[in-house]
C-alpha positions as protocol buffer text, in pm:
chain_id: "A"
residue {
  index: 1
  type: UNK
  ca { x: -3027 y: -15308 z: 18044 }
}
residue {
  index: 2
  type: UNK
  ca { x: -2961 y: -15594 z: 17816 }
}
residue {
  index: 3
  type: UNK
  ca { x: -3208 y: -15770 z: 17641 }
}
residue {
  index: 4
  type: UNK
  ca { x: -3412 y: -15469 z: 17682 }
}
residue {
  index: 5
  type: UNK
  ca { x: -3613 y: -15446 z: 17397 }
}
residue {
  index: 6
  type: UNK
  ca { x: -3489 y: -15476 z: 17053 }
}
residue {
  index: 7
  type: UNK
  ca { x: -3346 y: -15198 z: 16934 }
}
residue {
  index: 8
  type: UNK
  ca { x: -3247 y: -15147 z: 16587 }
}
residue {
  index: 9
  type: UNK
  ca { x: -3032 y: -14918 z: 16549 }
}
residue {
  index: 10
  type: UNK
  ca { x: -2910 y: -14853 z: 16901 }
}
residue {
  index: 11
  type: UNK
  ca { x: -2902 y: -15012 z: 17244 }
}
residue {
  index: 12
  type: UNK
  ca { x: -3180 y: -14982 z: 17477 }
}
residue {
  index: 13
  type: UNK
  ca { x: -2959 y: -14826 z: 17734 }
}
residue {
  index: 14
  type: UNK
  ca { x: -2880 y: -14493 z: 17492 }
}
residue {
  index: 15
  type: UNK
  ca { x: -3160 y: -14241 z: 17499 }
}
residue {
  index: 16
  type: UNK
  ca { x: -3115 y: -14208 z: 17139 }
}
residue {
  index: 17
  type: UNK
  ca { x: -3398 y: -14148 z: 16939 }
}
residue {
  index: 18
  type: UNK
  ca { x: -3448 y: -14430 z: 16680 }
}
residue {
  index: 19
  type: UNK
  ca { x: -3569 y: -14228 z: 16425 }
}
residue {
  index: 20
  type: UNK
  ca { x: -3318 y: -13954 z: 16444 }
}
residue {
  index: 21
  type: UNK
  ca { x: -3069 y: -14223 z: 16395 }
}
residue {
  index: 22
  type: UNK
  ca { x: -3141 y: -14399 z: 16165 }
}
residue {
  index: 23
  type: UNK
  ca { x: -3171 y: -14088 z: 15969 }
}
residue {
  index: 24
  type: UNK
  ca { x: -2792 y: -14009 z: 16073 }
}
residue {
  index: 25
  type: UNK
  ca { x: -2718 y: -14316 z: 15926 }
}
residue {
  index: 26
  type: UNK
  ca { x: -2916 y: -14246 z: 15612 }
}
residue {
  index: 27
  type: UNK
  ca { x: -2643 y: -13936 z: 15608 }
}
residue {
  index: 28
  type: UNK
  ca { x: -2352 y: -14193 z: 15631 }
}
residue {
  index: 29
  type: UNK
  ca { x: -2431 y: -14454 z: 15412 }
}
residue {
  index: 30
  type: UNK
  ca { x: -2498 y: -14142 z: 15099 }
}
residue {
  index: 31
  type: UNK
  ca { x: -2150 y: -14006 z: 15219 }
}
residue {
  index: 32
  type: UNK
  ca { x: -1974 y: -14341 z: 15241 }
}
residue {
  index: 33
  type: UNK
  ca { x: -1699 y: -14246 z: 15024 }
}
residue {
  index: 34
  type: UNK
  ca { x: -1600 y: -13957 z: 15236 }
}
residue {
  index: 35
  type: UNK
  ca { x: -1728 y: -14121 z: 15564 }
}
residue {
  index: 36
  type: UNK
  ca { x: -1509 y: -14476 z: 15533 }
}
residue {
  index: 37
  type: UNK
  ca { x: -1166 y: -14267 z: 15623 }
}
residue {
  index: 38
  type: UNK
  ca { x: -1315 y: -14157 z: 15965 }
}
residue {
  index: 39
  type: UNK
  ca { x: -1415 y: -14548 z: 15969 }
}
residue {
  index: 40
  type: UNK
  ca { x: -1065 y: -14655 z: 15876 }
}
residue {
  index: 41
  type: UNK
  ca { x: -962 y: -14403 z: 16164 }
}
residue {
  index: 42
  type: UNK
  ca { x: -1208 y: -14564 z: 16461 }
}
residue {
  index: 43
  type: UNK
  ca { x: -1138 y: -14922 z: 16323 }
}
residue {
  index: 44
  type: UNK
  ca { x: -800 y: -14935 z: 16168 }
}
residue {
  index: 45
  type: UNK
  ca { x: -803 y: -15326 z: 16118 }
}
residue {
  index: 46
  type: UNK
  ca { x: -1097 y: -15279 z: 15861 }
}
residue {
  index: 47
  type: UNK
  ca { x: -941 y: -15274 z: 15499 }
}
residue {
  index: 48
  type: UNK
  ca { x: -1026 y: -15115 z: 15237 }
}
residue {
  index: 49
  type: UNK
  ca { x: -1118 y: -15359 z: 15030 }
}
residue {
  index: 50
  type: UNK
  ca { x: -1370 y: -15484 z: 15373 }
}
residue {
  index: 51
  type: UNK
  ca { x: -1482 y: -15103 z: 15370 }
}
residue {
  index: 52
  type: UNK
  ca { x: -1591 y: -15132 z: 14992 }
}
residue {
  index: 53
  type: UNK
  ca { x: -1755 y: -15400 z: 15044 }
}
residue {
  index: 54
  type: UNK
  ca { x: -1974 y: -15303 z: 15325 }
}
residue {
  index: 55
  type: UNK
  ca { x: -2077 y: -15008 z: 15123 }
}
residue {
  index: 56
  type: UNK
  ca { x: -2217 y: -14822 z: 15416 }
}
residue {
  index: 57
  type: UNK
  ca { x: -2438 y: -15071 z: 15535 }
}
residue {
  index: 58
  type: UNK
  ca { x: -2459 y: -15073 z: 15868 }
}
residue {
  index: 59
  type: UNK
  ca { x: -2513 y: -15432 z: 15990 }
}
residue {
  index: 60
  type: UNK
  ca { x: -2220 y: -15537 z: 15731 }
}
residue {
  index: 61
  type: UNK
  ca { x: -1994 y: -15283 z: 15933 }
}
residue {
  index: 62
  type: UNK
  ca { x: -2126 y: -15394 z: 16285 }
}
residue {
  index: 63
  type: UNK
  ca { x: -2041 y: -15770 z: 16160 }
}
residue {
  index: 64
  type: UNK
  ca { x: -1698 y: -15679 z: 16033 }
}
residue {
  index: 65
  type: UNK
  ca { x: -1634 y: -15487 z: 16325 }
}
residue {
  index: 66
  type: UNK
  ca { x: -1720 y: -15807 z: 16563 }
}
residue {
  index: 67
  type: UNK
  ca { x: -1540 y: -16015 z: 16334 }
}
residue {
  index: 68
  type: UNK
  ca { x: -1223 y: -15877 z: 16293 }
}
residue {
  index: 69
  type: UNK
  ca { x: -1204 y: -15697 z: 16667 }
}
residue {
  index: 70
  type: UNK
  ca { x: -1302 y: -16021 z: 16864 }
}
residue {
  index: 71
  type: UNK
  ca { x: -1595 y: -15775 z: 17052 }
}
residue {
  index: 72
  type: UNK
  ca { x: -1929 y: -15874 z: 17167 }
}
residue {
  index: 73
  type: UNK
  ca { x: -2261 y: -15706 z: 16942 }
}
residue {
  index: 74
  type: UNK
  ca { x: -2379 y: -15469 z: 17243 }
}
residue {
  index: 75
  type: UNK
  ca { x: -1955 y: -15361 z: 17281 }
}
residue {
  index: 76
  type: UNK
  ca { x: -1994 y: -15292 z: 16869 }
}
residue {
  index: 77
  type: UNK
  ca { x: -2322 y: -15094 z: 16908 }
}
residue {
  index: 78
  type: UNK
  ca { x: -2172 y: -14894 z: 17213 }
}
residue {
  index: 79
  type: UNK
  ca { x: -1880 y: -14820 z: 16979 }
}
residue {
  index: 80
  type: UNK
  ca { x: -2084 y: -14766 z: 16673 }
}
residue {
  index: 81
  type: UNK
  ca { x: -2364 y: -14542 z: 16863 }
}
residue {
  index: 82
  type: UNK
  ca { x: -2070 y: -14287 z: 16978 }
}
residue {
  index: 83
  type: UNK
  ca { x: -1879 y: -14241 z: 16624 }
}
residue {
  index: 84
  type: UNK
  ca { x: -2240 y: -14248 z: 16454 }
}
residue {
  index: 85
  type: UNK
  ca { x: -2296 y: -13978 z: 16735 }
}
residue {
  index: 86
  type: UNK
  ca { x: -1977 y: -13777 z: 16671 }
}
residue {
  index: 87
  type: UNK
  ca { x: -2060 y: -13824 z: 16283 }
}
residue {
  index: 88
  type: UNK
  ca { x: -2365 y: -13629 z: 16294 }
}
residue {
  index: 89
  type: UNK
  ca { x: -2167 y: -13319 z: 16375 }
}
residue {
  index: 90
  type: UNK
  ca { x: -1965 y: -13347 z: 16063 }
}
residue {
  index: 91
  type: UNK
  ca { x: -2281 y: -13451 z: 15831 }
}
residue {
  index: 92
  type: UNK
  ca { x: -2492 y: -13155 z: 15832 }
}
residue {
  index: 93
  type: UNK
  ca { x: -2790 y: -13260 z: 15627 }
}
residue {
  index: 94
  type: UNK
  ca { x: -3119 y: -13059 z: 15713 }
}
């Protein structure tokens, strides 16, 4: 379903709620510091001074990841979507 909508924070073709997460990635971007290593982990080419930099802002890391993996925006977002997915077990905010 490309070009499906515009989807911030996911692709149309994930029946993510949009709400929920971009409130997961409210969670991430407060726990950058300990959330960057599992980042260094999915995208091992990212430095850390790239990592520092991006701060936990997402569209900085979905750049960076393009940039320095050679990957299309909907392949980042499909990669993004599933760690921010498996990152909401770890971040248990209420």
């Amino acid at each position: 379903m490309r070009g499906h909508g515009q989807a911030v924070l996911a692709p149309g073709w994930l029946s993510i709620n949009s709400k929920d997460a971009e409130m997961n990635w409210d969670r991430i971007e407060g726990n950058w510091r300990q959330v960057k290593g599992s980042v260094k982990q999915r995208w091992g080419r990212l430095t850390d001074d790239q990592l520092d930099v991006i701060a936990g802002k997402r569209d900085s890391l979905v750049g960076k990841i393009q940039e320095t993996y050679g990957i299309s925006r909907d392949e980042t977002e499909k990669q993004l979507v599933d760690w921010q997915t498996r990152m909401k077990a770890v971040i248990h905010v209420k």
